[in-house]
C-alpha positions as CSV (number, residue, x, y, z in Angstrom):
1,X,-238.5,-5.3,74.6
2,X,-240.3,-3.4,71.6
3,X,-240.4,-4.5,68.4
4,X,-237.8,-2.9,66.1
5,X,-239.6,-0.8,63.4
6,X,-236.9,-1.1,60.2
7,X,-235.2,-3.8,58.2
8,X,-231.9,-5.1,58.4
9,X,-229.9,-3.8,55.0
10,X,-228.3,-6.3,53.4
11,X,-224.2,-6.3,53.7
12,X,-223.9,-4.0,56.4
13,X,-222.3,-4.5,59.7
14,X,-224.3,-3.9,63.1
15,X,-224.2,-4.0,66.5
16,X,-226.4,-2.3,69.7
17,X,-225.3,-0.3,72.2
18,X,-227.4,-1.6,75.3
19,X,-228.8,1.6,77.1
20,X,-230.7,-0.1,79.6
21,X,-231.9,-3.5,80.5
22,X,-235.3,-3.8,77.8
23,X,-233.6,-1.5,75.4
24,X,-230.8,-1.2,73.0
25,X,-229.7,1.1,70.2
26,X,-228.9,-0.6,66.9
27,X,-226.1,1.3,65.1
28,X,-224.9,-0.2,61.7
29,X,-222.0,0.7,58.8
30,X,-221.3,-0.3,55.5
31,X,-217.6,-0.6,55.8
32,X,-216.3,-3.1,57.9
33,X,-212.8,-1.2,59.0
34,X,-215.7,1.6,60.3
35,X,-218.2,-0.9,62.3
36,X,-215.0,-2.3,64.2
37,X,-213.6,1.4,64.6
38,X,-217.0,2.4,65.8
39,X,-217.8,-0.3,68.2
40,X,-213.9,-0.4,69.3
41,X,-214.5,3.3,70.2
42,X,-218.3,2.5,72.4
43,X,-216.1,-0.3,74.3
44,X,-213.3,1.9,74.9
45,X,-215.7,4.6,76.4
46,X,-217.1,1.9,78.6
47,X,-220.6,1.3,76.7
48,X,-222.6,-1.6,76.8
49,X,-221.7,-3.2,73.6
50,X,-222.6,-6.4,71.5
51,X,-221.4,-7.0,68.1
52,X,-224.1,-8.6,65.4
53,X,-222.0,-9.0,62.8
54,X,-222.6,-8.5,59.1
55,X,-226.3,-8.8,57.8
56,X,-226.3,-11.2,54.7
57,X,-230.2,-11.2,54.2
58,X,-231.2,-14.5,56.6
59,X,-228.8,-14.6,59.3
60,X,-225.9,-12.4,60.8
61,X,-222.4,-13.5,59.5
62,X,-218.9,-12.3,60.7
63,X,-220.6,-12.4,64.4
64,X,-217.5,-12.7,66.6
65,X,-215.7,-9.5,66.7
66,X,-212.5,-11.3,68.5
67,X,-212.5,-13.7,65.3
68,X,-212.4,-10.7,63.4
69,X,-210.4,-8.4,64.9
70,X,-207.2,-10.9,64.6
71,X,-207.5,-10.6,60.6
C-alpha cells in the first residue's frame, strides 16, 4: 500500500472507503452527526467501509462506530 501524503487534522472524524485490495480512499468530517451520516450512507450503498474514528493528535478515538451509533 502507498504511503499517504497528508496529515491527520486534529478533531476530525475519518474513515476509508476500501476501493480495492492495496488501496483505500480516506474521507474525513468535522462534525460527528456528518461522519456517521456519510459512512451510514457508503454502507448503505454497499461500499467497502471501515470507520477510524475521531483523530485526537496520537491515536484514533471514538473508533467503534456500533459503540457510537447507540448514543
Amino acid at each position: 500500500m502507498r504511503k499517504k501524503n497528508f496529515d491527520y487534522a486534529k478533531d476530525k472524524y475519518y474513515f476509508n472507503i476500501k476501493t480495492s485490495a492495496q488501496s483505500a480512499i480516506t474521507i474525513n468530517r468535522s462534525d460527528k452527526r456528518e461522519a456517521m451520516l456519510t459512512f451510514m450512507g457508503y454502507q448503505k450503498a454497499k461500499k467497502n467501509v471501515e470507520w477510524l474514528g475521531k483523530w485526537d493528535g496520537k491515536k484514533f478515538t471514538e473508533d467503534n462506530f456500533e459503540k457510537i451509533t447507540e448514543n
